[in-house]
Wavefront OBJ file of the C-alpha trace (Angstrom):
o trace
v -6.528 19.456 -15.916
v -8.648 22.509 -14.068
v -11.701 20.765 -14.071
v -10.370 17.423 -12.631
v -10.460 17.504 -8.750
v -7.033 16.467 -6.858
v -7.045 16.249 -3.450
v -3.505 15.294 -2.331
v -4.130 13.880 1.581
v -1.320 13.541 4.081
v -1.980 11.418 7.083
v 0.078 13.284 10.556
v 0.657 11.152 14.059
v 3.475 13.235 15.527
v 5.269 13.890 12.647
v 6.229 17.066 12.933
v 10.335 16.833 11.722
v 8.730 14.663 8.518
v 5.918 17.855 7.805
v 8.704 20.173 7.824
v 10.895 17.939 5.483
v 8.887 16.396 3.031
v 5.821 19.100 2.891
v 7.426 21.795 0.846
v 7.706 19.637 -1.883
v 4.426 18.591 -2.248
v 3.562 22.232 -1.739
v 6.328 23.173 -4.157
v 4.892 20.858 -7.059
v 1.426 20.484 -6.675
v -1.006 23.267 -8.520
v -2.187 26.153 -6.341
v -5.477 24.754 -7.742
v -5.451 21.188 -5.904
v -5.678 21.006 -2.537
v -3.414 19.852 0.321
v -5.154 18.410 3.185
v -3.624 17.169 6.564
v -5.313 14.812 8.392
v -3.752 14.516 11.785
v -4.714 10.971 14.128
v -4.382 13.014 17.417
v -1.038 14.140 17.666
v 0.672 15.354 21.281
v 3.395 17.119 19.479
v 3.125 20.339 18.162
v 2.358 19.184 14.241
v -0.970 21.623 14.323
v 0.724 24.492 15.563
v 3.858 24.036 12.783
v 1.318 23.205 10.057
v -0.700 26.605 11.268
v 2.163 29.047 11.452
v 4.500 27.689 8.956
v 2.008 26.168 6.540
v -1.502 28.258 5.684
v -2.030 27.014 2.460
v -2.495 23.374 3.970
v -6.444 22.005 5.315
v -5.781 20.115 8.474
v -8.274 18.272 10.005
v -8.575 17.221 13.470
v -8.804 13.795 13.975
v -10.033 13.038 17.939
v -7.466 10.308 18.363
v -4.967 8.308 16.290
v -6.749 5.485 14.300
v -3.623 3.953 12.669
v -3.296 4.464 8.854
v -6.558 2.318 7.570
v -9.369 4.008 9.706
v -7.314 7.332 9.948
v -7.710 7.869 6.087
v -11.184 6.532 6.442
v -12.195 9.300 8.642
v -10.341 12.041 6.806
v -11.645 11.334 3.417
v -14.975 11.340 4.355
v -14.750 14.931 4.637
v -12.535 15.550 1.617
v -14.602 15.855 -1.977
v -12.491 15.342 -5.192
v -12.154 13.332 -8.327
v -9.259 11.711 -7.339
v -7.654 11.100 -4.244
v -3.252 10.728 -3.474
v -2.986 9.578 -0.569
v 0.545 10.373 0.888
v 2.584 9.048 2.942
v 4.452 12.130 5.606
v 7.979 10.917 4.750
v 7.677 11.489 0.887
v 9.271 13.756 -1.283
v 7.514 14.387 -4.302
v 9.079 15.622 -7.436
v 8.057 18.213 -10.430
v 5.213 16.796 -12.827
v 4.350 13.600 -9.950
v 0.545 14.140 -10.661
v 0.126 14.794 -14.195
v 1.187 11.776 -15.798
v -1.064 9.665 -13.275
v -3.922 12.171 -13.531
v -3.660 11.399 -17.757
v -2.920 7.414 -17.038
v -6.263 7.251 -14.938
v -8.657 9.567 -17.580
v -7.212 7.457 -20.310
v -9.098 4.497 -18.914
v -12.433 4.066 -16.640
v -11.299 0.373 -15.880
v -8.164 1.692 -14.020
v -9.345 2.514 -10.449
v -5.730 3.032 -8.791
v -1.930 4.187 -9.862
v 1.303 4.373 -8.054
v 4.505 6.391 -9.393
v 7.709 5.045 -8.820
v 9.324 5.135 -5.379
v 12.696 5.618 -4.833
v 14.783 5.643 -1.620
v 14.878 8.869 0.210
v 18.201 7.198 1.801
v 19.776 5.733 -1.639
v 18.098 8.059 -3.987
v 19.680 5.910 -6.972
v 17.425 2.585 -5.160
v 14.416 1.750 -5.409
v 12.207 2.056 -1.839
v 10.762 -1.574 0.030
v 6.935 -0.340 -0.006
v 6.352 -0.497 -3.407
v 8.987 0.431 -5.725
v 7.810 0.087 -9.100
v 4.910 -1.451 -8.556
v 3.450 -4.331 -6.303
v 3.000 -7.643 -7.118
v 1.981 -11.013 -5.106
v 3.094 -14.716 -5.887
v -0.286 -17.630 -6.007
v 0.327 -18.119 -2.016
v -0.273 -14.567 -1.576
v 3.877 -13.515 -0.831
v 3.908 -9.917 -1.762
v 7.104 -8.068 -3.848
v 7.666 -5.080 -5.885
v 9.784 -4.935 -9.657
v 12.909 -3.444 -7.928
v 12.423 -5.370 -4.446
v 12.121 -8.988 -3.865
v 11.796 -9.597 0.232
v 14.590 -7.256 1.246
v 16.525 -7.141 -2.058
v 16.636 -3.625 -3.217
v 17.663 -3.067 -6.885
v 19.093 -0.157 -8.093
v 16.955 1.994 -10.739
v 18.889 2.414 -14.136
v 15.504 2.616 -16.125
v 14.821 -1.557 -16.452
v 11.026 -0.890 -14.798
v 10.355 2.245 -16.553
v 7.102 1.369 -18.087
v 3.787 1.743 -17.112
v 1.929 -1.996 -16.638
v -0.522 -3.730 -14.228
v 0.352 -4.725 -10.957
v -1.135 -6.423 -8.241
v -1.275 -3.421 -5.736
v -0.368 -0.190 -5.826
v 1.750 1.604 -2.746
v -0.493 2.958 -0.170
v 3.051 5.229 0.430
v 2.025 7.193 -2.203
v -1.754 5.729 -3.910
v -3.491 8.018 -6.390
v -7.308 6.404 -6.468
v -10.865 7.775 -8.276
v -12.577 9.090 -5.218
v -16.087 7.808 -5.610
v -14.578 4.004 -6.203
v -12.566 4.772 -2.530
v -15.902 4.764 -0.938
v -17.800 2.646 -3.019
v -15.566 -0.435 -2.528
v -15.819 0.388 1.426
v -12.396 2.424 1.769
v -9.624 0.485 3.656
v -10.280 -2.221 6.376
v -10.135 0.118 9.476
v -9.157 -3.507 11.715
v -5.964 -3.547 10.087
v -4.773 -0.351 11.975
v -1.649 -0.059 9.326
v 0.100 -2.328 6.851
v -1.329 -4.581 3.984
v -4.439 -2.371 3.519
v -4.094 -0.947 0.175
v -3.797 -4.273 -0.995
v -6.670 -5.276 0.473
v -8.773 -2.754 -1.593
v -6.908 -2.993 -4.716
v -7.707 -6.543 -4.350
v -11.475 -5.977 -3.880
v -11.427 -3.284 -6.942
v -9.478 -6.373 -9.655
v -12.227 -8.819 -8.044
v -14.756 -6.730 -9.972
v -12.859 -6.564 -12.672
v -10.696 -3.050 -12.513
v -7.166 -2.314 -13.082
v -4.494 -1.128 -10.648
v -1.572 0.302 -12.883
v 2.012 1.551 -11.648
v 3.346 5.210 -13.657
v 7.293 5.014 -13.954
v 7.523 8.578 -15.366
v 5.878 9.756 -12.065
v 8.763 9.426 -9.261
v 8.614 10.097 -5.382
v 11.240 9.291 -2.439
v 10.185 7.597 0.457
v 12.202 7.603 3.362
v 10.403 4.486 5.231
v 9.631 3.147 7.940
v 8.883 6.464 9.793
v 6.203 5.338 11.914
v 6.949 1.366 12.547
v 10.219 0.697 10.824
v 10.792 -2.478 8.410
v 12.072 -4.782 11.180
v 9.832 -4.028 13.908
v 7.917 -6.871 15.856
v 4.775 -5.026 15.160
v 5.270 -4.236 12.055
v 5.751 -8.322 11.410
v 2.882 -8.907 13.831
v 0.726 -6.296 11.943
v 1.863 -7.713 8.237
v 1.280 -11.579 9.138
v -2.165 -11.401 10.748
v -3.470 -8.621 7.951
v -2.131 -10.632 5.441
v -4.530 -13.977 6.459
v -7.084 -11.689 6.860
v -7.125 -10.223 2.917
v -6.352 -14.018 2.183
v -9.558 -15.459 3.845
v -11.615 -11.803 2.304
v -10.577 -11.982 -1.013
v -9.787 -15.803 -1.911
v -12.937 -18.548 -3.001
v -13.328 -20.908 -0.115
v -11.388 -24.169 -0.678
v -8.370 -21.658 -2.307
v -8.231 -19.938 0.743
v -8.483 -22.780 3.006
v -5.334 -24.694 1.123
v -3.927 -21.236 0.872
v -3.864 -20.589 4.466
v -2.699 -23.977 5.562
v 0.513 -23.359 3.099
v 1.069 -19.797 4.106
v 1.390 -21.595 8.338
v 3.990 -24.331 6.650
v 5.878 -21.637 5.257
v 5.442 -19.269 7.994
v 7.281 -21.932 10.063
v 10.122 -21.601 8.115
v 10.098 -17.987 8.515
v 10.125 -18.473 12.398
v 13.099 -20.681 12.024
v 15.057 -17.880 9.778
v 14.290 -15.539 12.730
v 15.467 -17.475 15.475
v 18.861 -18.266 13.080
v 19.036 -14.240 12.958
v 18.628 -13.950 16.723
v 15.216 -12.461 16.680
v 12.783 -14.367 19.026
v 10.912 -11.026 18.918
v 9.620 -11.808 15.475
v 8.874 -15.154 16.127
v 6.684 -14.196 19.049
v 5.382 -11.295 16.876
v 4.575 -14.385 13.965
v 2.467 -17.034 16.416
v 0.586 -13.365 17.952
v -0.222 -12.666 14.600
v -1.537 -16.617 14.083
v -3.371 -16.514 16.878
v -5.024 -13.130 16.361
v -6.077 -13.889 12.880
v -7.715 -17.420 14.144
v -9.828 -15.711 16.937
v -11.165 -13.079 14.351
v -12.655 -15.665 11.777
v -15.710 -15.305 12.509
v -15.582 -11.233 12.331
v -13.336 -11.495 9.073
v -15.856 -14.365 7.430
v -18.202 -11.698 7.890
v -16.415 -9.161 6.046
v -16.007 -11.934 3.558
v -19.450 -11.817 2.647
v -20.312 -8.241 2.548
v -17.300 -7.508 0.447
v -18.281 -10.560 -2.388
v -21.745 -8.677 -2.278
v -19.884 -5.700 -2.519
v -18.019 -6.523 -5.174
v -21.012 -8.273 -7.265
v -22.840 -5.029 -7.252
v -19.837 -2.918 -8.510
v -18.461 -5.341 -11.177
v -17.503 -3.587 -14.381
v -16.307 -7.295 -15.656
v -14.632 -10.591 -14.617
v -11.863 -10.833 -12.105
v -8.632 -9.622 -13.122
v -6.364 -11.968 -12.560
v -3.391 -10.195 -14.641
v -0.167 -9.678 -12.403
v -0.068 -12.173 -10.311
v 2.926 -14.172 -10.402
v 2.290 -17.970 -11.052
v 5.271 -19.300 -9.258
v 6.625 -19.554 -5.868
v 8.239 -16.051 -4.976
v 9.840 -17.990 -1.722
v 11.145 -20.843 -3.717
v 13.106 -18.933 -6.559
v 14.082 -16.529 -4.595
v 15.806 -18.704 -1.681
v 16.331 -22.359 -3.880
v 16.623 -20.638 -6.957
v 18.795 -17.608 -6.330
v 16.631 -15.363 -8.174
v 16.782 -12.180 -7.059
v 15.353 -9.411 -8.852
v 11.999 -9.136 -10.800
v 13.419 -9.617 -13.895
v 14.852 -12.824 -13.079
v 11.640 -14.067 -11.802
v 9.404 -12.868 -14.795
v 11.535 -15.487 -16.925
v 11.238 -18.695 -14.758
v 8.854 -21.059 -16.703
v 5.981 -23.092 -13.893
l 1 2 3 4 5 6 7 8 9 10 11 12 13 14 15 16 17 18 19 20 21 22 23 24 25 26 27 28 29 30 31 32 33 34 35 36 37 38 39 40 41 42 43 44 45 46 47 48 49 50 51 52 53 54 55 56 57 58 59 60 61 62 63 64 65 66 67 68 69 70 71 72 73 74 75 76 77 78 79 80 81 82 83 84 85 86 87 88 89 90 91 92 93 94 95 96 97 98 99 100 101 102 103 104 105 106 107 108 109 110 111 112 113 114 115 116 117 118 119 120 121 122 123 124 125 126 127 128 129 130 131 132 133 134 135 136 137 138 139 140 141 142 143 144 145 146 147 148 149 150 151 152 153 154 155 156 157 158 159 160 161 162 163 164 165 166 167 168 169 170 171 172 173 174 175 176 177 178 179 180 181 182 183 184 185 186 187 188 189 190 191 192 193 194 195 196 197 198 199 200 201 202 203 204 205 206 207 208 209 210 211 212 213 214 215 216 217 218 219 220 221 222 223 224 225 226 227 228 229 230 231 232 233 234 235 236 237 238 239 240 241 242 243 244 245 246 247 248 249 250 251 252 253 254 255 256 257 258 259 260 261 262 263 264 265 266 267 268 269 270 271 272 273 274 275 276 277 278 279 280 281 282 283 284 285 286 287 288 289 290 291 292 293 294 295 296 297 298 299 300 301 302 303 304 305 306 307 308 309 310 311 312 313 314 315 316 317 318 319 320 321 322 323 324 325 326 327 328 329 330 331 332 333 334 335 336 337 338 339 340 341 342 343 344 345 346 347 348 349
């Protein structure tokens, strides 16, 4: 375990309450021999001077401004060497052992290029947490859910997801990733500011043919939503148009054309659930998002390209199409009352 490099990476914007809560326990269980780096995205509160007086083992860097979560870690890591990266969310709490059993999951196998623990609720520590409980998955029109969270179901944990498997995406709440295949792949999407990112890459990384695995016996507690919370117009906004962007980057042509047009039927009905929940703020955020997404085809077709270059070049063997869920995650889960992962994984298509 000495020789592997671990560099656990914390992204600050004004977070100083969250440093001072969550940070001793990564300090607490993480080796003296793996480093700790903040990266802060400009903060005007005093984060640098808490993390300086109350925190010396910590690196900070100095980021000149705050570039959201994507382009933030992509300027941090550049500086950071290691074998493996963990990027962190602020509000986490880690627990004793968290790195070892993903550490040995990802040195077991080249072909796995990503792992997530399990996430838990900081708030309902016997729940699982919305971004990414025990690992992420995504329906064939792209809906995204976790096994322990289906939309804004939250299961309990009592052990039913406690093995380790492939999933579609792993949490970027708390992502362990090789360090080299971080970079190679092109890091996150720095135009998504925040949200739907780390799917984006772990998408790129199956294209060519890698894993992305979720580690049960590794647990953390996520408090959420600390910097946009889960009902926020621009969280929706942020979700909606980043989501037709990885649709139209990682999806063949006429797939992602028939893709897209489904995703605006269904995203109609969507609008219609808001406005029945009194929250014309979400629809507005919805048709911004629309509207954003169309007038950045042209940037995002480009992206298209370089990434199926990209991807060509660092292709280990044929897409990996394992984990994603052949149904309609929208259709069981409102026509079909299923619920919870487990339900789902039995429904026949």
């Amino acid at each position: 375990m000495s020789k592997d490099r671990v560099a656990i990476v914390i992204l600050n914007y004004n977070g100083r309450e969250h440093l001072q809560t969550f940070l001793p326990s990564v300090l607490e269980n993480t080796p003296e021999a793996m480093e700790v780096h903040i990266a802060d995205n400009g903060s005007t509160d005093d984060s640098i001077r808490i993390l300086e007086n109350d925190f010396p083992r910590v690196i900070v860097h100095k980021l000149p401004e705050n570039y959201g979560f994507a382009e933030g870690y992509n300027q941090a890591l550049k500086n950071i060497e290691s074998d493996y990266y963990v990027i962190l969310n602020s509000d986490v709490r880690v627990t004793e052992g968290w790195i070892l059993p993903i550490i040995n999951l990802l040195k077991s196998d080249n072909s796995i290029a990503a792992v997530q623990p399990k996430i838990r609720s900081e708030e309902v520590p016997d729940s699982f947490e919305y971004a990414g409980a025990a690992g992420g998955l995504m329906d064939k029109y792209g809906f995204t859910f976790c096994r322990g969270r289906v939309f804004d179901d939250l299961e309990k944990d009592h052990g039913q997801y406690d093995t380790a498997q492939e999933i579609t995406w792993a949490s970027g709440a708390a992502l362990f990733i090789r360090a080299d295949l971080f970079h190679e792949f092109g890091g996150f999407d720095g135009d998504y500011f925040a949200h739907m990112e780390e799917i984006d890459l772990c998408w790129r990384m199956r294209r060519a043919g890698y894993k992305i695995m979720v580690e049960p016996t590794s647990i953390v507690y996520h408090l959420g939503g600390g910097t946009l919370n889960y009902q926020s117009s621009r969280k929706t906004f942020l979700n909606f148009r980043n989501l037709y962007a990885t649709l139209l980057k990682n999806l063949s042509g006429g797939k992602a054309f028939w893709l897209i047009l489904a995703r605006l039927i269904i995203d109609a009905g969507a609008a219609l659930l808001y406005l029945s929940k009194k929250r014309p703020d979400l629809v507005w955020a919805i048709a911004r998002a629309h509207w954003a997404f169309f007038m950045n085809i042209p940037k995002i077709l480009k992206k298209r390209k370089a990434g199926k270059i990209l991807v060509e070049k660092l292709r280990i063997g044929p897409p990996n199409q394992t984990a994603i869920y052949p149904g309609s995650i929208v259709k069981e889960y409102y026509f079909s009352g299923q619920k919870t992962y487990n339900e789902l994984k039995h429904v026949k298509n």
